[in-house]
N, C-alpha and C positions, 0 to 999 in steps of 0.2 A: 680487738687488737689495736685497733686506731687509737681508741682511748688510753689503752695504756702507752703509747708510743705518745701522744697528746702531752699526758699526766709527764711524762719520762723528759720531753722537752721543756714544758711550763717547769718541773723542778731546775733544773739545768739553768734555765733562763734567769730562775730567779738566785739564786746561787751566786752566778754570776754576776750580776749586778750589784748582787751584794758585797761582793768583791771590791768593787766602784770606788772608788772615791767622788762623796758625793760636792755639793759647792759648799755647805759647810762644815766640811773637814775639820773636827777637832772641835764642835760646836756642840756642847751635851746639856746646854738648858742651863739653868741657873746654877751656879758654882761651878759648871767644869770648864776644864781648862781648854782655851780657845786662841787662834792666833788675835795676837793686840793685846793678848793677856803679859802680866808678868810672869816672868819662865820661873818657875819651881828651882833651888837647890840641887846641883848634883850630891847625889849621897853614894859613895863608890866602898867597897869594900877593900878592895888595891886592887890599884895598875897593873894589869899582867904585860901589857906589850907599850912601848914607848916612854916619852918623858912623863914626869910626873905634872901634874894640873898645877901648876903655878902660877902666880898671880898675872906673869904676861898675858899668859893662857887664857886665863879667866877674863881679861881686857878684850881680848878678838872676839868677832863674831865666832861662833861654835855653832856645830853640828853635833845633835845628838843622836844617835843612831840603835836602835833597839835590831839584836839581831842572836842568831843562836849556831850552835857550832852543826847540828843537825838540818838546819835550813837552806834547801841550795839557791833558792834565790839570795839570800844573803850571802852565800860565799862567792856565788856571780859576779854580785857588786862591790865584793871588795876589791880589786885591780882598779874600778874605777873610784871609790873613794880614796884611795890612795893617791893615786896621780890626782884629785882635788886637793888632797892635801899639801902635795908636792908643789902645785900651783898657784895656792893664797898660802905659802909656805911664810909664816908670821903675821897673816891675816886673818886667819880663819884655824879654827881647832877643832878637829872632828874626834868623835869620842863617841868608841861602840861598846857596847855596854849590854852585859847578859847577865841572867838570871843562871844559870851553869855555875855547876861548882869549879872550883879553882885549879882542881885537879885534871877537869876535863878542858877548860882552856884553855892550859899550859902543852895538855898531850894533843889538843886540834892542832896550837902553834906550833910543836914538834913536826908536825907528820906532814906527808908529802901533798904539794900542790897541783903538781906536775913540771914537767921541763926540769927537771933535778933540783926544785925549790921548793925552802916548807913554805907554812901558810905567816911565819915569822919573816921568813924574804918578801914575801909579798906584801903585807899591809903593812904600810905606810904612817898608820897614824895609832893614835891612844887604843888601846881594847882595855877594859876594867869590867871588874866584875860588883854587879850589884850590891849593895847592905842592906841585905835581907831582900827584897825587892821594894826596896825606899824609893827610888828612880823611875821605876817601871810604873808603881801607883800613882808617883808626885805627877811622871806624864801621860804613859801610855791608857793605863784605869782613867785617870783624870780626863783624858780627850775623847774616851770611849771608844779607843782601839783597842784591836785584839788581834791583830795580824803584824807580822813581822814578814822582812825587812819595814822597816818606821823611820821617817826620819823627822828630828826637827830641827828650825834653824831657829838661832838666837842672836839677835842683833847684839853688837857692844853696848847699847842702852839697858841689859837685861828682858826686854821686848821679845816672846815668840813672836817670829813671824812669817814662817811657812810651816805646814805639816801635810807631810806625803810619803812617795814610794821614793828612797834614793835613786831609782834610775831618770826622774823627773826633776833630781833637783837641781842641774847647772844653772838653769836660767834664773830660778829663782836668788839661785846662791851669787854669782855675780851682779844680779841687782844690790842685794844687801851689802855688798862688801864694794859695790861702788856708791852706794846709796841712793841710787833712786827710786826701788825696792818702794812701792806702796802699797799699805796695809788695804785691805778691803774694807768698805764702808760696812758700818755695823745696820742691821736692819731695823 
């Protein structure tokens, strides 16, 4: 009995840590993509929710955000990436982006958030839906994640330069967008 209660915790333990974000985040060995790297192209299928990615757009630092309509920690954090958006309102572009058909983004942003608002009253910023998963491989495959909510920040230089959980990113994100945001040394 021990032993399997043992066995039961060592799996658990390790599960979770796997979870982790480890220290180099987004670091997958030769050729994948890493913070200090150049950020990959968005390749968006269309805008479902906000303005369209225009060249200002494209000038600000941006947030790219991998997230799904089925996921509730990513629906957690949309109220706060919203008011991020609200807050570097011309600084910063945040842009969540799913692999979901079009049909099911439009009917999530339809339906109810609670407090009498859909999930359209609430978030604040760009939602787009993938081309084909162009976006998802350019970063999420490429850094060698595979867990959602993802975020990544991208300086106005084109420079990734943070990759994490969006509920860890304010600090990082008002570094970049005052600049003094320093890259990690490469090892």
């Amino acid at each position: 009995m021990r032993y399997i209660a043992n066995t039961g915790l060592l799996i658990c333990l390790t599960l979770v840590a796997g979870c982790l974000p480890g220290p180099n985040l987004g670091r997958t060995g030769a050729g994948g993509l890493a913070v200090g790297d150049q950020a990959p192209a968005i390749q968006i299928q269309q805008i479902v929710h906000g303005p369209s990615l225009d060249t200002e757009a494209a000038r600000a630092v941006q947030v790219i955000e991998f997230w799904a309509t089925w996921c509730g920690p990513c629906l957690s954090g949309m109220p706060h990436l919203s008011e991020l958006q609200q807050a570097y309102s011309g600084q910063v572009t945040i842009v969540g982006v799913t692999s979901e058909e079009l049909s099911t983004v439009e009917s999530f942003l339809a339906s109810s958030a609670g407090d009498g608002r859909t999930w359209a009253d609430v978030v604040k910023y760009r939602m787009a839906v993938d081309d084909n998963g162009a976006t998802g491989a350019a970063y999420m495959r490429a850094a060698g994640i595979n867990s959602i909510p993802t975020a990544f920040i991208v300086g106005k230089d084109g420079v990734l330069q943070w990759i994490g959980h969006p509920s860890s990113i304010d600090g990082p994100l008002k570094a970049v967008v005052e600049g003094t945001w320093q890259l990690p040394k490469s090892n």
